[in-house]
C-alpha positions as CSV (number, residue, x, y, z in Angstrom):
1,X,-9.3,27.3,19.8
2,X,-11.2,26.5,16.9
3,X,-8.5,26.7,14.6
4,X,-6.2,24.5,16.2
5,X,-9.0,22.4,16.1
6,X,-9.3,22.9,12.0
7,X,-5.6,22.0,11.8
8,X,-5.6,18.5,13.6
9,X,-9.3,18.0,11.9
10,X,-7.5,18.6,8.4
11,X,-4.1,17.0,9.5
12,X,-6.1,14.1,10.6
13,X,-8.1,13.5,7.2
14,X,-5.0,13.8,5.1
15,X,-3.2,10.8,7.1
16,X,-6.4,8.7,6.6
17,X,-6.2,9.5,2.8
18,X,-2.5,8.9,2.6
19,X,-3.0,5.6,4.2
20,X,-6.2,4.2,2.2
21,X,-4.4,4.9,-1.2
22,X,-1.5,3.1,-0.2
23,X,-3.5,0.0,0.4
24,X,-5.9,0.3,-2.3
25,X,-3.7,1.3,-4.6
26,X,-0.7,-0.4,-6.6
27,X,0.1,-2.8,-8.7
28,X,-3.2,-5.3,-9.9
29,X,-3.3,-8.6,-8.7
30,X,-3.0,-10.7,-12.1
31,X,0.6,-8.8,-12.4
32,X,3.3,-10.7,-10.7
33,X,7.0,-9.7,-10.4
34,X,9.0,-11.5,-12.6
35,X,11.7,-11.5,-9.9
36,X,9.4,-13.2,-7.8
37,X,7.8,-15.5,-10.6
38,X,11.2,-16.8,-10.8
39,X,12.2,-17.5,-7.1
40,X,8.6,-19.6,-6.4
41,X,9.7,-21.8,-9.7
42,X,13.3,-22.5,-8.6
43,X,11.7,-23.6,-4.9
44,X,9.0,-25.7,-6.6
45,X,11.8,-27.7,-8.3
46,X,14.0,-28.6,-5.1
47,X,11.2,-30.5,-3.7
């Protein structure tokens, strides 16, 4: 009993760590996609 326990314990952690580094990690917030960078300038000139 106390293994299965163990398992979902362990199984459990390791979701919570997979989710927290992929939101606090990636790319910093001063880089921008150029793609990106390029769409908001070609909107910004049609209005």
């Amino acid at each position: 009993m106390y293994l299965i326990f163990l398992e979902a314990l362990g199984a459990g952690l390791i979701l919570v760590l997979i989710v927290w580094w992929t939101m606090f990690t990636g790319r910093p917030k001063d880089r921008i996609d150029p793609a990106l960078e390029d769409e908001s300038e070609a909107h910004a000139s049609e209005n």
